[in-house]
C-alpha positions as CSV (number, residue, x, y, z in Angstrom):
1,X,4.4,-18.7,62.1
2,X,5.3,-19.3,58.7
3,X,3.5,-22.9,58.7
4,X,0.3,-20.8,60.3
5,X,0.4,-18.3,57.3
6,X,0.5,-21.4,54.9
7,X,-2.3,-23.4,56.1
8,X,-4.4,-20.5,56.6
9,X,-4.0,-19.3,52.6
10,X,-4.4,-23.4,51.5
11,X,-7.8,-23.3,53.6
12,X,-8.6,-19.9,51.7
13,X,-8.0,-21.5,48.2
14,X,-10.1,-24.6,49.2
15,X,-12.7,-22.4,50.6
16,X,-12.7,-21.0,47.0
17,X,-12.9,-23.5,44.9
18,X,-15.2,-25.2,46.7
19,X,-17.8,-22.2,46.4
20,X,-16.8,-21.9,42.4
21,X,-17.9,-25.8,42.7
22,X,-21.2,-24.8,44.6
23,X,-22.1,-22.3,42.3
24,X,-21.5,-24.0,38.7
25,X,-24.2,-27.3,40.0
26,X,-26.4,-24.6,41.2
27,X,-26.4,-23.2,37.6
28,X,-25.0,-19.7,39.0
29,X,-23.8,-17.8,35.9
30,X,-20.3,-15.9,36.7
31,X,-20.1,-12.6,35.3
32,X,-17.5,-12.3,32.5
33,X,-16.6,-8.7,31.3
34,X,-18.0,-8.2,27.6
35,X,-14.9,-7.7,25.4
36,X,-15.3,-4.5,22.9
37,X,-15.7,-5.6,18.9
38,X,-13.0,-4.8,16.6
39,X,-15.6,-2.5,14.9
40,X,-16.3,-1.0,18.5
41,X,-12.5,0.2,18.8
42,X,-12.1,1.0,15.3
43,X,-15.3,3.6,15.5
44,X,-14.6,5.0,19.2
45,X,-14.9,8.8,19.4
46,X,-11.4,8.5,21.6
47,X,-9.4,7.3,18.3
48,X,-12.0,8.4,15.3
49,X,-9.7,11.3,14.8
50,X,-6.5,9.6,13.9
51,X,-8.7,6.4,12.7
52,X,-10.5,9.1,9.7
53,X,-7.0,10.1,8.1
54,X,-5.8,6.6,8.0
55,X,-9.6,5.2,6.4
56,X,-8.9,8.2,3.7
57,X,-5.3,6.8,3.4
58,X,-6.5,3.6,2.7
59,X,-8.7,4.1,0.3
60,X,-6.3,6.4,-1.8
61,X,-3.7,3.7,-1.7
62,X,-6.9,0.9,-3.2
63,X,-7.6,3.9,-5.7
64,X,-3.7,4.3,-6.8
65,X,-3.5,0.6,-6.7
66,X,-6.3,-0.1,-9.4
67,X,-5.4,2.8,-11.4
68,X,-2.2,2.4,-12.0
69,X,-2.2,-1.4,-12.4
70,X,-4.3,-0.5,-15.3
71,X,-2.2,1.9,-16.8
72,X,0.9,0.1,-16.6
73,X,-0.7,-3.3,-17.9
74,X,-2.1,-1.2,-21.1
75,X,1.9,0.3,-21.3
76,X,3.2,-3.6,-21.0
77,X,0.4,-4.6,-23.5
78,X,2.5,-5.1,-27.0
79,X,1.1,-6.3,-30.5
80,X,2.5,-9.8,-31.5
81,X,3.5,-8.3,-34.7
82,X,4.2,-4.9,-34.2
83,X,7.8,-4.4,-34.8
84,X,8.3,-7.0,-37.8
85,X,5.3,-4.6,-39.2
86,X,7.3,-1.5,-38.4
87,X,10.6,-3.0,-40.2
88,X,8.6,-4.5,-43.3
89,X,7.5,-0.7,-43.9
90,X,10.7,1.2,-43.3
91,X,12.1,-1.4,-45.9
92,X,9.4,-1.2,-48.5
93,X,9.6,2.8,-48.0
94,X,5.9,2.9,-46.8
95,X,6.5,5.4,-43.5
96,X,2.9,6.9,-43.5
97,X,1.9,3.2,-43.2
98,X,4.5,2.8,-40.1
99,X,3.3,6.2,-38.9
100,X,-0.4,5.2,-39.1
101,X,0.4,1.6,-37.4
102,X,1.5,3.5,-34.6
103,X,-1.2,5.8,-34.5
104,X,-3.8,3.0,-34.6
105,X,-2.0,1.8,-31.1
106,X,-2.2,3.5,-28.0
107,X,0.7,2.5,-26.0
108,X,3.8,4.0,-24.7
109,X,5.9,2.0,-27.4
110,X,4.0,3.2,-30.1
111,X,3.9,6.8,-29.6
112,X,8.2,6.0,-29.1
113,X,8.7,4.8,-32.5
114,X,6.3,7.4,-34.5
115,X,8.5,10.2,-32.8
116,X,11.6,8.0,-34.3
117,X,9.6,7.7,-38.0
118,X,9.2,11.4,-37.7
119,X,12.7,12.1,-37.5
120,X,14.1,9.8,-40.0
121,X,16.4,11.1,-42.3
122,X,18.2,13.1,-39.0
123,X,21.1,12.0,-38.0
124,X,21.0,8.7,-35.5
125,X,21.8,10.8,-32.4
126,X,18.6,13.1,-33.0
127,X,16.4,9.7,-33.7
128,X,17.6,8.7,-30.5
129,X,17.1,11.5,-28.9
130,X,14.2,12.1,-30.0
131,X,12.7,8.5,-29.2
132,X,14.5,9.0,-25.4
133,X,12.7,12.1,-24.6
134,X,9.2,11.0,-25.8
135,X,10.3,7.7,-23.3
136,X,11.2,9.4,-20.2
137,X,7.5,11.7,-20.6
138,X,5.9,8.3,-20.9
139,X,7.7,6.3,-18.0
140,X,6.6,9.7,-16.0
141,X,3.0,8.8,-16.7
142,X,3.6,5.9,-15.9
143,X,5.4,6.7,-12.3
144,X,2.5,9.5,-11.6
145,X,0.8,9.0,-7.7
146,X,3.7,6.2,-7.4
147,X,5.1,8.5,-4.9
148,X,2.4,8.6,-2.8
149,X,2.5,5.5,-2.3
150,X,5.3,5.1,-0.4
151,X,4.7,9.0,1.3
152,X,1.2,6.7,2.9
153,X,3.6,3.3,3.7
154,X,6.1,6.0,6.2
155,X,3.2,8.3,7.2
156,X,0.6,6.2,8.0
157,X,2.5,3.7,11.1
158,X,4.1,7.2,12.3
159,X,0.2,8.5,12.4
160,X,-0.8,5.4,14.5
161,X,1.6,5.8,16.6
162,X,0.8,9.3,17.4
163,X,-2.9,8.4,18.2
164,X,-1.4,5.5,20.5
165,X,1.0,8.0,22.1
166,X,-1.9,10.5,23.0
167,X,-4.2,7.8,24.4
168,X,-2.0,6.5,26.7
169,X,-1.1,10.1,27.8
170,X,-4.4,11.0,28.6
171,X,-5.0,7.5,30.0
172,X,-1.9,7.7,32.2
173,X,-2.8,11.5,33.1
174,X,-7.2,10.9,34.0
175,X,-5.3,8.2,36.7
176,X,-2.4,10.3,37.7
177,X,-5.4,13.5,38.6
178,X,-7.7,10.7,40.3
179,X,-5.7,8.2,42.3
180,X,-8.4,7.5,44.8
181,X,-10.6,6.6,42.4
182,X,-9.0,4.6,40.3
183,X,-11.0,2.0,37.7
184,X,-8.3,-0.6,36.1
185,X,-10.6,-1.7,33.9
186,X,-10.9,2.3,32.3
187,X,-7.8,2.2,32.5
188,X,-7.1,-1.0,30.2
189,X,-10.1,0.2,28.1
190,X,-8.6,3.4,27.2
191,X,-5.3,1.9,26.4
192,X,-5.8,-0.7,24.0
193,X,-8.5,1.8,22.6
194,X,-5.7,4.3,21.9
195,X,-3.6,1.3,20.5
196,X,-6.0,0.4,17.9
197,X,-4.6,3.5,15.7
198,X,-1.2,1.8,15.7
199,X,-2.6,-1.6,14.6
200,X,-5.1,0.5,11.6
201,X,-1.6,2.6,10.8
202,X,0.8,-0.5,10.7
203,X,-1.8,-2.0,8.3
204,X,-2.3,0.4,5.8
205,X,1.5,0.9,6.0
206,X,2.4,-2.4,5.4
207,X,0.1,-2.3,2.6
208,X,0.7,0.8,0.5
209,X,4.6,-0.5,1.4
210,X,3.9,-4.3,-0.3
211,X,2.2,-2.1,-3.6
212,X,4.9,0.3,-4.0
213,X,7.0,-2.3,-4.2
214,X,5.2,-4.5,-6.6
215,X,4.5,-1.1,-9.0
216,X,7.6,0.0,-9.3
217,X,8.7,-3.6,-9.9
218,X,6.4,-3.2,-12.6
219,X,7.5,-0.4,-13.9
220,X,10.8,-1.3,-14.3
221,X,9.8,-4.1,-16.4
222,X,7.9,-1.9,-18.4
223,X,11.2,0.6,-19.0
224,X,13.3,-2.3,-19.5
225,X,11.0,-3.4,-22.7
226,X,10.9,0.2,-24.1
227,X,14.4,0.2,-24.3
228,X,14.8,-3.2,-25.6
229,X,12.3,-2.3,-28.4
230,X,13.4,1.3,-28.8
231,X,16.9,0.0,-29.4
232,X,15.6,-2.4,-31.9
233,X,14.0,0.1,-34.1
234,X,17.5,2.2,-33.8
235,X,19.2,-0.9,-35.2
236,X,16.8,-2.0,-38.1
237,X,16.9,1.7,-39.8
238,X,20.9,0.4,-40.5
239,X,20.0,-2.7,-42.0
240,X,20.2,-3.6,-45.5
241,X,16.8,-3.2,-47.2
């Protein structure tokens, strides 16, 4: 019986094949199911709803990229001879000179050292607390939208994920109310048309996660000269004229 059952699927196969045969040399064309485009899924009406809040997130995160790169590289940007210009005119006595050298440069340094010249002839600590609080205001500007950076990297996946959640709900639920009627290829369609929203969310995540990365890296490198440089100026008011 088994042996029977064998032959019989063998003979079905060859029966098969041999008509797929017949019908590529007669030039028959076999019917393949059109695939969706990516831009398809990313504009169906079934996911535009999450897909809108993650295009606006997007763009937000290219806006706060290109904004703030520009702001921080104008902070980091530091005249050759700025400092040994600052400590020739404390020496010589010329502090409107240093004042106006400051003036003359619009950078985060700059406006750190004219609050120092103001204060000179203060004890140290108020220099230096002086130059500290006109340095933390500045490394704020400089940290401004930062945060929304990495708000966008953990909402954005989590917002994908939610659009894939819902599909597959309603795709699971139009089978569960129809069973007799049941299309698989619906089916498949309205899956990986819900999943599209975790792929768009993963992506924008992963990239407002890589810049917040690289901007506070940036940052940081940024606060690190201030301090370098503020700490300079502390030490050449002490030194011998």
């Amino acid at each position: 019986m088994q042996m029977t059952k064998s032959i019989l699927l063998l003979n079905f196969i060859q029966t098969e094949a041999e008509t797929a045969i017949s019908s590529l040399q007669n030039g028959a064309i076999v019917p393949v199911e059109q695939k969706k485009a990516i831009i398809e899924l990313v504009f169906d009406p079934a996911s535009l709803w999450i897909m809108i809040p993650l295009f606006v997130m997007m763009a937000y995160t290219i806006y706060i990229v290109v904004e703030r790169y520009l702001v921080i590289q104008r902070a980091a940007k530091e005249e050759r001879n700025f400092m040994n210009n600052i400590r020739d005119f404390i020496h010589s006595g010329k502090i409107d000179s240093a004042v106006a050298l400051c003036k003359g440069n619009d950078t985060p340094l700059a406006r750190m050292i004219e609050k120092g010249l103001s204060r000179i002839g203060k004890p140290l600590n108020d220099i230096s607390v002086a130059i500290e609080n006109v340095g933390k205001l500045e490394v704020a500007n400089l940290e401004k939208r930062i945060p929304s950076l990495a708000t966008i990297a953990a909402t954005a996946p989590m917002l994908g994920f939610l659009g894939t959640v819902i599909g597959m709900v309603i795709a699971f639920h139009a089978m569960a109310s129809n069973p007799n009627n049941l299309n698989i290829t619906d089916l498949a369609s309205g899956i990986y048309t819900a999943m599209i929203t975790t792929i768009a969310g993963l992506i924008v995540g992963i990239i407002a996660y890589f810049f917040y990365n690289y901007m506070v890296t940036k940052i940081s490198r940024v606060v690190n000269m201030l301090e370098t440089k503020s700490t300079e100026f502390l030490d050449l008011l002490h030194e011998p004229v």
